[in-house]
Phi, psi and omega in degrees: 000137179272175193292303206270001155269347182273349202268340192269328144351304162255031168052076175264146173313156166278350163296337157314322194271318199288318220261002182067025180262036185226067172310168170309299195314308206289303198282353180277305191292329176286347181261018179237340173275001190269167197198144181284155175100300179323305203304310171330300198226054160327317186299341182283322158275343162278001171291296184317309207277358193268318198294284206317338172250047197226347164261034181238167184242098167203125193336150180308331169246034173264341176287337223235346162273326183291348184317288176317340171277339182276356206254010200246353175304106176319328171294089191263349142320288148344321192263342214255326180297305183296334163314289167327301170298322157330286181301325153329279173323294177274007184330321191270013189249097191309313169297323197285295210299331180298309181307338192272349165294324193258129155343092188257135163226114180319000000 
């Protein structure tokens, strides 16, 4: 399985792909992690992928891109949780918190 059949598989937005947020590191570990049977509960990996750059040091617009992928999530629980840790994480930042307030649409 390629990386963009397993990203359509877990109903990733096309914006991960669009916006460059899938480094090599990242596609390794979600395609070595996979198992049949994952694709049932698709939102973990894409939770995963919110996680991995979220324990990271990475430019602001890049905070303020995954902001727009949680509101761009099929999960709309998932994204609104990955909001949450967000707004924890970014509390002194007024731009990231906009983004995480505000409803994004492409």
């Amino acid at each position: 399985m390629t990386h963009s059949e397993w990203l359509a598989l877990m109903k990733f937005p096309k914006q991960w792909s669009e916006w460059e947020l899938l480094p090599d590191e990242l596609k390794a570990i979600q395609l070595n992690g996979y198992e049949s049977g994952h694709e049932n509960a698709p939102e973990h990996d894409r939770h995963g992928a919110f996680q991995w750059w979220l324990k990271r040091d990475v430019p602001k617009v890049t905070v303020i891109r995954l902001a727009h992928l949680t509101w761009l999530d099929p999960d709309p629980l998932m994204g609104g949780y990955v909001r949450e840790c967000m707004a924890k994480k970014f509390a002194e930042d007024e731009d990231i918190q906009n983004a995480i307030l505000t409803p994004y649409t492409p």
